[in-house]
N, C-alpha and C positions, 0 to 999 in steps of 0.2 A: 429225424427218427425214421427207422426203416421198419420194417415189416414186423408184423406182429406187438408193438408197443414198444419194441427194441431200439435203445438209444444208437447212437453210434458217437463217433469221435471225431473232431473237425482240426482237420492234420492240414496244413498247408492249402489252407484254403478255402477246403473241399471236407464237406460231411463224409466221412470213410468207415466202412463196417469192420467191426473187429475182429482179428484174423483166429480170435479163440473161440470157441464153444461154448464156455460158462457164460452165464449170464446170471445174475443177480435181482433178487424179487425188490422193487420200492413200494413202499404200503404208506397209506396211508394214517398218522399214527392216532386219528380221533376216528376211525370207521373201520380199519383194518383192511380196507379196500387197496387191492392190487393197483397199481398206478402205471407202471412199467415195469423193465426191464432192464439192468443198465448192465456193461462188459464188465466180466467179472478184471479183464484188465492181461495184458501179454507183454511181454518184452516188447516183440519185433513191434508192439503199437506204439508203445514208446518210443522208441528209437527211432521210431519212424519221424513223429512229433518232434524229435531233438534235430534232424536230417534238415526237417522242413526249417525248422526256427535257425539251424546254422548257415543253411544258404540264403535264408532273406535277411541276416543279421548284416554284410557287407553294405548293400544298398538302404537299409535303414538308417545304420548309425552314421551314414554321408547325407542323410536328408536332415535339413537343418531344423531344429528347434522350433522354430518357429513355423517351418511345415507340421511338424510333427503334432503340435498342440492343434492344428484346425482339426483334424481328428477328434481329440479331446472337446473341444469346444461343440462337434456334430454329439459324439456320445451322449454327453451332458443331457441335450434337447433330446434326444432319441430315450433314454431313460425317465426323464421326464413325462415325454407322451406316454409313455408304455407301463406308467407308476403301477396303476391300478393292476393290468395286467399280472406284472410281474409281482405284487404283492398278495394275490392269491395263488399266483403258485407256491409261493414260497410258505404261504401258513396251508395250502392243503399237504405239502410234501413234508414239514416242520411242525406243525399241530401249533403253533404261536398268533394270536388272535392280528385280525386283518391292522388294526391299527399298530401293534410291534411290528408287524412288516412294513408296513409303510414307514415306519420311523424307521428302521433299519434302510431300506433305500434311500431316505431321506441323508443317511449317512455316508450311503453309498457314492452317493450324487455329489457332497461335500468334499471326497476326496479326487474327484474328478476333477471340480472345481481347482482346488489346489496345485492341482499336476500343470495345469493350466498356466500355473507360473514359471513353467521349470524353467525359461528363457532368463529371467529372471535369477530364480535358486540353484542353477546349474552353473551360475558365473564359477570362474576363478578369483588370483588376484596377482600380483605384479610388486616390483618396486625395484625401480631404476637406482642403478648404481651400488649394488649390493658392495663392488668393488670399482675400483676408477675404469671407468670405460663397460663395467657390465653387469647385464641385465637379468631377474628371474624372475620368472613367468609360472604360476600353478595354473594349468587346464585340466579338468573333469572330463573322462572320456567314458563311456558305455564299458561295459565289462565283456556284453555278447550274449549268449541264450539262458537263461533265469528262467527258476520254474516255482511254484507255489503249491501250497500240497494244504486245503482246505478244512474245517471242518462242520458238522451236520448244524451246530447252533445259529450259524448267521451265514446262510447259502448265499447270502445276495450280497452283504456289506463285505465280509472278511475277505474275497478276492481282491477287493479294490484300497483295501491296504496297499495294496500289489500293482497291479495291474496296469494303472495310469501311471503310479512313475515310473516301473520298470521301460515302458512300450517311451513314456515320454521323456526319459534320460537317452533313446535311443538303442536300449535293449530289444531284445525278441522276447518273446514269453511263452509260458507252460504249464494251464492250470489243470491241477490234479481235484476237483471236486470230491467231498464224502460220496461214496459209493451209496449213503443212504439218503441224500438229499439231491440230486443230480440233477434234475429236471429245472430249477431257478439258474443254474449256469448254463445248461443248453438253453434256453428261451435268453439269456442274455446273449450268445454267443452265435445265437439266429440273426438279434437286433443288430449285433457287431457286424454284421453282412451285408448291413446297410452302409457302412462308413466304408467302403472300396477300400481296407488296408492292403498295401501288397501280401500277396501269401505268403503265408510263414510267421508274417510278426506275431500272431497269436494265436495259441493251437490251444484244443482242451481233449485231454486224455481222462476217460473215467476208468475206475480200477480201484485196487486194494495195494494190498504188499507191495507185490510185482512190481504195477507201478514207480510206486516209492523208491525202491531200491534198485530199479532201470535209470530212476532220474541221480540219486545220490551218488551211484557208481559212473556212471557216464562221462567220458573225460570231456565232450563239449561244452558239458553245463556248470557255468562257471558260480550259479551260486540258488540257494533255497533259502526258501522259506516255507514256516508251519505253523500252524495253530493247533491245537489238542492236548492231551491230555501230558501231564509230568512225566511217565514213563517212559513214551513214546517221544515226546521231546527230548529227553536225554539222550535215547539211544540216537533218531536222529544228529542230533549235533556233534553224536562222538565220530558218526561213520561219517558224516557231512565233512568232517574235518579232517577223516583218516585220507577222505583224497582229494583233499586240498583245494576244496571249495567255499566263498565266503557264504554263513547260514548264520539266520537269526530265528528261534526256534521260539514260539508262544508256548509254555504250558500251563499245568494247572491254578486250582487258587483257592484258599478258605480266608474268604473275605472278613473282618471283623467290622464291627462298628461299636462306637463308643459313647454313650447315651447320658449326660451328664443332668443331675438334677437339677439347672437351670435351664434346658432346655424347653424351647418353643413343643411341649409335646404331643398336640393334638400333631400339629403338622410334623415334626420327627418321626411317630405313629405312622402315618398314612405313605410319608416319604420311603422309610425301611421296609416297610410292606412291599410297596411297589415294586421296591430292588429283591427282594428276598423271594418274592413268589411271580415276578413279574417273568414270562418266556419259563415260566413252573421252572424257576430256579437255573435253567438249565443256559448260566451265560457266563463269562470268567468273571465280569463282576460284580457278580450277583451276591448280596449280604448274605453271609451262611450262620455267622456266631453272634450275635448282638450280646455287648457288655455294660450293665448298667453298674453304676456307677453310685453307692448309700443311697438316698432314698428317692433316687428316680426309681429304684427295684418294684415298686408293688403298683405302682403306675404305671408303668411301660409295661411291666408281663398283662396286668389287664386289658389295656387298649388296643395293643398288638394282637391278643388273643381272641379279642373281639373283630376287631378289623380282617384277621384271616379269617375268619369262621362266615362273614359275611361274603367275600370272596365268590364269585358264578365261574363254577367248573363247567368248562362243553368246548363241543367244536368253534376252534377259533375263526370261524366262517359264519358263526351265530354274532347276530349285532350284539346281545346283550353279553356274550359272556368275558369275564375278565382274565380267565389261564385256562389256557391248553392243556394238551395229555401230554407225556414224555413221552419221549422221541418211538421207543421199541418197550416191546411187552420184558425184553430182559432189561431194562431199564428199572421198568415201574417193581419188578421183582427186587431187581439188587436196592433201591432204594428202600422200597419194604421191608426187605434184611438189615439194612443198618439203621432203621426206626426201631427196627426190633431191639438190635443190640445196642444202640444208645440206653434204651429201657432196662436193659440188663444189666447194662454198667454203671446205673444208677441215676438217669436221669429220668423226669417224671413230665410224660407227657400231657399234654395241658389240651392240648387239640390236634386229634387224631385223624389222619387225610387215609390213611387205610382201611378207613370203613366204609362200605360199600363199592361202587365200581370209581364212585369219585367224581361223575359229570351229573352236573342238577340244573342246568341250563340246555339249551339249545335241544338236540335230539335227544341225547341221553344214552348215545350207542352203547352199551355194557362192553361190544369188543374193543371200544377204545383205549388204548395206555393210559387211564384216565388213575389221578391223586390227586385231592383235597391236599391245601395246603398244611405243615403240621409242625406245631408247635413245643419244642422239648424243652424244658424248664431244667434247673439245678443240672447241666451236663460237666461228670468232672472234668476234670482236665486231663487223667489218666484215659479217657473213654478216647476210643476210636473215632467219635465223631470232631473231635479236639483238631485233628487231623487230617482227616479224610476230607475228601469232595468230595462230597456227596453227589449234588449237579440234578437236583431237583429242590421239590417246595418245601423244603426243610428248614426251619432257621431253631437253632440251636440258642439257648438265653445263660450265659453267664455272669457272677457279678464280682465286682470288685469293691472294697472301701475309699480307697481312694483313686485319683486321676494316673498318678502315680503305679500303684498294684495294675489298674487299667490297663495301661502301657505295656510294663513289663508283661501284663499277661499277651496282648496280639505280639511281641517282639518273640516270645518263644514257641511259637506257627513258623512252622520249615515254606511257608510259602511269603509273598511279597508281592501281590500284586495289585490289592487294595484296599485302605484301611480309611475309615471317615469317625469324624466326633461330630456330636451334635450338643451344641451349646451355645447360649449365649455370650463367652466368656473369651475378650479378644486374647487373653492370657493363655488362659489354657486351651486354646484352637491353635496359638502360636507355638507350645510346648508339644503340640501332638503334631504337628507336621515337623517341627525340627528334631522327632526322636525316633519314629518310628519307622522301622523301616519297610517300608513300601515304596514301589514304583508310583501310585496311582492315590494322591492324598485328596477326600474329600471332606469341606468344612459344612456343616449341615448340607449336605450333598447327598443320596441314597447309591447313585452310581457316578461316581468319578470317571468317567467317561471321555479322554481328551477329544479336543477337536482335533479335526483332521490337519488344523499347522501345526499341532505339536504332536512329540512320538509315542504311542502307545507303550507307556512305560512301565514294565515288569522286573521286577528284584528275583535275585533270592531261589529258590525253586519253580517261582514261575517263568522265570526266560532265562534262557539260554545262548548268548550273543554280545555283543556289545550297542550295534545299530538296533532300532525297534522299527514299528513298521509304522509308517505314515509321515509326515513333514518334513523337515530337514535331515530328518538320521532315513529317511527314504531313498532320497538326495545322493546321501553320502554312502549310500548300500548298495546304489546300484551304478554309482561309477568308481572310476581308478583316477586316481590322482596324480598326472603326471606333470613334472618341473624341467623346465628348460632352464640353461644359462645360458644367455650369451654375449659375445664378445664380434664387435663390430670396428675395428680399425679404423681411425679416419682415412689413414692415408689408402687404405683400399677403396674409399667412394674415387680418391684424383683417376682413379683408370675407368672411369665413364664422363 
């Protein structure tokens, strides 16, 4: 950080100040307290960052695998020691209470883990004598400089989707952090300061658009990745493609769940809550619609409504409180506007997080992005919220008669990227994951959540790609596949 609170950008090595003017306010979103300054973001920064990752890309991807992971193996402990650390940054810059940040690094850490294998996951494979006398060989090679382009809800984990397999396939890297949460990836990228990489293998550029479309357009960078929202994802992946770069693009998501009247429902209750208001809504797989199912209906709207209502609004830096504010003040508006309009469209709010400033725990700052979480009953299907992401503490309640109507209803959601039933019922838990289509299938589960061996997997309008980010489709994202044949003579060994 240099002068004045002002971030900079760490290009080949070296902490470097950015060569534009703009700079960008980060606030605080439970105090509304200035925090920094971050580069509103330049080409020539960029490029600069692509400069450094393509000249140390040569002497990285010749250092063997198995160098590469002692790295990996340092990071690990270096995150580890530094948990705490780094998990109040990320809830004072994110407003998400100190234990979702810590569980969030705790995820973080997980895919570090992983990458750890790539000596392992990075094999090819072989088989002698495709034809008499010869041989083919599949090797996995590095692609070259890969960049990743972040966003505000999980400043600490969502890089590291990234991060560790790109550097540990033997790529270079390029992370573009949300311009509103910046500060959890500079304090990683201090700690990264620690592990001696050679310069260049991993550069972090902060910025906005510019950014973006210095990395998508730039003929060295051979392939992106994103997280964000569905529109933004699209456009991404169309220009990603236009110049011929490999991109797997995360976007949005209106998560359902499916609430069967055989379910465990005290604990179903407490679990959908968790997902629906837990990081105040604001995560891709966060429950947005819960759909009950005959007569779990008048049970589950009461539990539910009682369980949110009990819910401790405040700064997630308060031991006792349980959700944070949203992210920015146009946040807590726009989400305000479609409580509004849900209500219009005929749904009937049941418990209302727009009354008052919304924190009743900790300090109680009024300037906080602060909403109660809020409960919408009978939402049609024709309403806007049917649809929308919302991306706060909203969770919307509709119902079905049977398992069946259930179904069909999450199947016509233009989104895919995660749908859970809660039931006792091995039959119909087996019918809901074999129909439905979602990347991300939870069985009494509130967040389906993969581990970091398998791939963060998105359907539908939520992703945009074929490979996802994490385990084996990681693997296979950030190398090129190349096959030898060969043909070996005997009688060319008689001339030695």
């Amino acid at each position: 950080m240099s002068r004045s609170g002002e971030l900079d950008h760490y290009i080949g090595g070296a902490w470097t100040r950015s060569t534009g003017e703009e700079y960008l306010r980060v606030v605080n979103p439970a105090t509304a307290e200035l925090l920094a300054h971050v580069p509103a973001g330049t080409s020539e920064d960029t490029a600069a960052a692509v400069r450094a990752a393509a000249s140390a890309y040569p002497g990285w991807r010749r250092t063997p695998p198995e160098e590469r992971i002692q790295y990996l193996f340092k990071l690990k402990q270096l995150l580890e020691r530094d948990i705490e650390e780094l998990a109040r940054i990320c809830t004072t810059e994110n407003g998400k209470t100190l234990a979702e940040s810590r569980a969030e690094l705790r995820r973080a850490i997980e895919n570090v883990e992983v990458a750890c294998g790539i000596p392992t996951l990075m094999q090819g494979y072989n088989l002698e004598d495709v034809a008499t006398g010869i041989d083919e060989i599949m090797i996995r090679q590095p692609l070259g400089v890969t960049a990743a382009v972040t966003p505000f809800n999980f400043p600490a984990m969502i890089p590291f989707w990234f991060l560790p397999y790109a550097i540990g396939c033997g790529n270079t890297f390029i992370l573009k952090p949300s311009e509103m949460v910046p500060l959890t990836a500079q304090r990683i990228f201090q700690i990264m300061e620690e592990l001696l990489l050679p310069a260049g293998v991993v550069n972090l550029v902060h910025g906005g658009k510019i950014a973006v479309e210095t990395l998508l357009q730039h003929p060295q960078v051979r392939a992106i990745s994103f997280v964000g929202s569905t529109p933004v994802a699209r456009q991404i992946y169309a220009q990603a493609a236009l110049y011929g770069k490999r991109v797997q693009c995360q976007g949005g998501a209106k998560n359902h769940v499916l609430v069967l009247p055989d379910a465990d429902m005290p604990t179903a209750t407490r679990i959908i809550g968790d997902s629906a208001f837990g990081c105040a809504g604001q995560r891709c797989l966060a429950v947005s619609v819960a759909v009950t199912v005959g007569e779990a209906r008048e049970k589950f709207t009461t539990e539910i409504t009682a369980m949110a209502s009990a819910i401790r609004t405040g700064s997630g830096l308060d031991k006792d409180v349980q959700m944070g504010p949203v992210i920015t003040a146009a946040s807590k508006v726009r989400i305000a506007s479609l409580i509004a309009q849900g209500e219009s469209e005929g749904g009937t709010v049941v418990l209302d997080g727009r009354q008052g400033n919304g924190a009743i725990g900790g300090n109680g700052n009024s300037r906080g992005n602060f909403l109660r979480p809020t409960v919408i009953d009978d939402v049609p299907e024709q309403s806007a919220l049917f649809t929308t992401e919302i991306f706060g503490p909203v969770l919307s309640l509709l119902h079905a008669a049977t398992v069946e109507e259930g179904i069909a209803l999450l199947a016509r959601s233009p989104y895919g990227n995660m749908a859970s039933i809660f039931t006792t019922s091995g039959a119909a838990a087996r019918k809901f994951r074999y129909e439905v289509p979602a990347g991300n299938i939870g069985v009494n589960i509130g967040v389906a959540a993969p581990m970091a061996y398998f791939p963060f997997s998105g359907w539908r309008d939520s992703f945009f790609g074929v490979l996802h980010g994490q385990g084996r489709d990681a693997i296979d994202f950030y190398t090129d596949k190349k096959v030898v044949v060969e043909r070996w003579p005997q009688e060319w060994s008689r001339t030695f």
